[in-house]
C-alpha positions in Angstrom: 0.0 0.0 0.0 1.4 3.2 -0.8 1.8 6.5 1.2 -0.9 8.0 0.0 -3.2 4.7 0.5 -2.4 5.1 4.1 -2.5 7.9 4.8 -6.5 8.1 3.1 -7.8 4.6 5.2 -6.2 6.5 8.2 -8.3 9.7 7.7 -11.3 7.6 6.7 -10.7 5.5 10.1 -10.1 9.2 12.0 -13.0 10.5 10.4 -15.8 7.5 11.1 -14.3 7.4 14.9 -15.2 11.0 15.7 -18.6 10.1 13.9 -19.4 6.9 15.4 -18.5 9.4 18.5 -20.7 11.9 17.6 -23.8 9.8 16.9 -23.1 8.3 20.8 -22.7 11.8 22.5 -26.0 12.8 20.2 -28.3 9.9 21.4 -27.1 10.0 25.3 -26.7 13.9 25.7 -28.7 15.5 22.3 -28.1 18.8 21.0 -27.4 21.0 24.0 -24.1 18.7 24.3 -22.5 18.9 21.0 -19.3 20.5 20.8 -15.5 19.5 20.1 -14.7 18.9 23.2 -17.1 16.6 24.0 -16.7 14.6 20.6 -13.2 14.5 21.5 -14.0 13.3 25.0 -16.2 10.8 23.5 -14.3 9.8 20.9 -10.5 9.4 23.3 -9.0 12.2 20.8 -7.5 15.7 21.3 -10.0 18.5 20.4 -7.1 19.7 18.1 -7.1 16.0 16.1 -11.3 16.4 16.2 -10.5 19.8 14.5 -7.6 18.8 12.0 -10.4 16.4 10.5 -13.5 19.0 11.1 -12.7 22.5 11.1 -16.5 23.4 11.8 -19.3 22.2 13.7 -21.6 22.4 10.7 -18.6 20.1 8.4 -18.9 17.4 10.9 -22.9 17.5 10.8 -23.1 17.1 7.3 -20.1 14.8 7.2 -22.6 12.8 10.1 -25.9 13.0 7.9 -23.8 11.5 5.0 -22.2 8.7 7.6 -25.8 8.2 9.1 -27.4 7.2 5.2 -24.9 4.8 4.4 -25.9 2.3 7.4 -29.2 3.2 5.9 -28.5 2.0 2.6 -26.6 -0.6 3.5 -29.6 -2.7 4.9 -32.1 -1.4 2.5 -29.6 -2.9 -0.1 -29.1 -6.1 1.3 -32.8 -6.3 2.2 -34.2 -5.7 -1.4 -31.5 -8.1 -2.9 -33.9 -10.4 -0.7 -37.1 -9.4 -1.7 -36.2 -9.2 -5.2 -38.4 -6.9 -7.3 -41.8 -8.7 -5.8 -42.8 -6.5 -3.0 -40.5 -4.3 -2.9 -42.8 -1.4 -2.2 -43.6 -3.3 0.9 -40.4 -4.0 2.4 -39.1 0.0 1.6 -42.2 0.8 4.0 -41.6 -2.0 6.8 -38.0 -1.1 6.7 -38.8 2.8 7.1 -41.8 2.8 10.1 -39.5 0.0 12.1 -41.5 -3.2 11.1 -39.2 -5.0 8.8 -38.4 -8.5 10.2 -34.8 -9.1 10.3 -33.7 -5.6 8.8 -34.2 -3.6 12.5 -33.7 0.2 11.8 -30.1 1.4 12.9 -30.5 2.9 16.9 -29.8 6.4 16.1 -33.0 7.6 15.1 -32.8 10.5 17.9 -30.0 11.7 15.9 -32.4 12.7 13.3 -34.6 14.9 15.1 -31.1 16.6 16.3 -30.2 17.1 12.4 -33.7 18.7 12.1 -32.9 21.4 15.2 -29.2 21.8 14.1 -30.2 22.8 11.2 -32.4 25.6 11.8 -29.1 27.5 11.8 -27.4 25.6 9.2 -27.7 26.1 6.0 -25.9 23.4 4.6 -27.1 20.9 6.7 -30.7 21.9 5.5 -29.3 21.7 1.9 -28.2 17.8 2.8 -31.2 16.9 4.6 -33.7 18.7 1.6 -31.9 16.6 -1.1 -32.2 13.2 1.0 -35.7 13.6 1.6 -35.8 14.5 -1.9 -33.9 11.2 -3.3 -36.6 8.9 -0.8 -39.6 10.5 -2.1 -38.5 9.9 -5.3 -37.5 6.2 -4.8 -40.9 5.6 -3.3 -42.8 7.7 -6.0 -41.8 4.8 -8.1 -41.7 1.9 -6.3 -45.3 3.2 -5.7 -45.6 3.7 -9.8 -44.5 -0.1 -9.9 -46.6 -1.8 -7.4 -50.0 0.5 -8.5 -48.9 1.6 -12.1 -52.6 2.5 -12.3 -51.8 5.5 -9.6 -51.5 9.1 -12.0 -48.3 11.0 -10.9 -50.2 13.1 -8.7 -51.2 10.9 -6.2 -48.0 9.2 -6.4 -46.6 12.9 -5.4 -48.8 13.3 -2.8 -48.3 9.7 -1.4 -44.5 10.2 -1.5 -44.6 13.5 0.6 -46.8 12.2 3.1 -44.7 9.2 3.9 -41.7 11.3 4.6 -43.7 13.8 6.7 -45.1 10.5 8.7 -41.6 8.6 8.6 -40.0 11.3 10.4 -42.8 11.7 12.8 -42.9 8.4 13.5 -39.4 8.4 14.5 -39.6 11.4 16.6 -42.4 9.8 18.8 -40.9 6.2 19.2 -37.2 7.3 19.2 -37.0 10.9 21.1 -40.1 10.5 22.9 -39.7 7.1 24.2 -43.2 6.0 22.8 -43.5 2.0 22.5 -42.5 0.0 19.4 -45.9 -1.1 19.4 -46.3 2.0 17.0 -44.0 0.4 14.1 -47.3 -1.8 13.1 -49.9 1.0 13.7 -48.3 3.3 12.1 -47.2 1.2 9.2 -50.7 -0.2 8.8 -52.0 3.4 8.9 -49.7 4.1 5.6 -51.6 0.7 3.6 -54.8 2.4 4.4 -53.8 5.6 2.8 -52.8 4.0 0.2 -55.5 2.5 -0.2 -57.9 5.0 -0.1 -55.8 6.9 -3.0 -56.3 3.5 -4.9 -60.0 3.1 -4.5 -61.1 6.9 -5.2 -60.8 9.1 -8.2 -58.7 12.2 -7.5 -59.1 13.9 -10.3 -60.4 17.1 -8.7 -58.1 17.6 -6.1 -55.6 20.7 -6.4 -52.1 19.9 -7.4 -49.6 21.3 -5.1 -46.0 21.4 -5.9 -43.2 20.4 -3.0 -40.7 22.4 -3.1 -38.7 24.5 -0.4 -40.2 28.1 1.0 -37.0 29.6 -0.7 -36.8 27.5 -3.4 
């Protein structure tokens, strides 16, 4: 391995120990915690290593966010290699509300609602955040096209929107607020109602609402 090999799986093992770090002090302490000193403390580094990797509090957020989605995807991936392409739909929602057997959500989801506060004052955070929600309600606007191709894009909009507005919800009251895992199946099974009710009524006179940002 050369130099230069080294010296990039060093940073990348620097970098996803102050994360892994991070994600810890997050869950135990939340917001009101999170500072380079107590990363450091977390993580058993100097605050001047935390801040060779990190210079800001809002790089390591995003740097977190990006950390975060690729446990994410890493299950969903090996999940829908499982399912195959018959009920995928399915799984993407039992995987998101908690109720996928044998692919458990990571246990970070406080974390989340602390991305959501942080980035009030962060700008690009908010920009990271807006284009993952963005990339899920497109993956589930067509898995949703796929599993009810009778569906016209603007239910399929709608649909998409309001699972991400529920997902995170959901997470906020089992996760942050300690509410039982009981919820996973209620809420899950509240999702396959709306979905059905979008499939068994005509929706043609509905307004069409665009989702975009308030400054977009």
């Amino acid at each position: 391995m050369s130099a230069q090999s080294r010296k990039g799986a060093e940073t990348r093992d620097k970098k996803t120990q102050i994360l892994d770090a991070a994600t810890k002090l997050l869950r135990k302490r939340g917001l009101q915690a999170f500072s380079f000193d107590a990363i450091a403390g977390e993580a058993g580094l100097s605050r001047q290593l935390v801040r060779y990797y990190y210079s800001t509090l809002d790089d390591l957020m995003v740097d977190l966010c990006e950390h975060l989605m690729l446990v994410y995807q890493e299950i969903l991936t090996t999940g829908i290699v499982k399912v195959g392409q018959v009920g995928r739909l399915e799984f993407f929602l039992d995987f998101f509300f908690g109720a996928a057997d044998g692919h458990a959500l990571p246990d970070n989801l406080e974390v989340y609602d602390v991305f959501f506060a942080y980035a009030v004052g962060s700008e690009p955070l908010k920009d990271r955040l807006r284009e993952l929600y963005k990339t899920l309600r497109h993956v589930i606007t067509h898995e949703l096209a796929v599993a009810h191709p009778h569906l016209n894009a603007k239910a399929r909009e709608e649909l998409s929107f309001l699972f991400v507005s529920m997902m995170h919800a959901h997470w906020s009251f089992v996760a942050t607020l300690g509410y039982s895992s009981d919820h996973n199946r209620i809420t899950r099974q509240a999702f396959d109602t709306l979905i059905a009710s979008y499939v068994g009524e005509e929706r043609a006179g509905s307004a069409t609402v665009q989702v975009v940002p308030r400054d977009g």
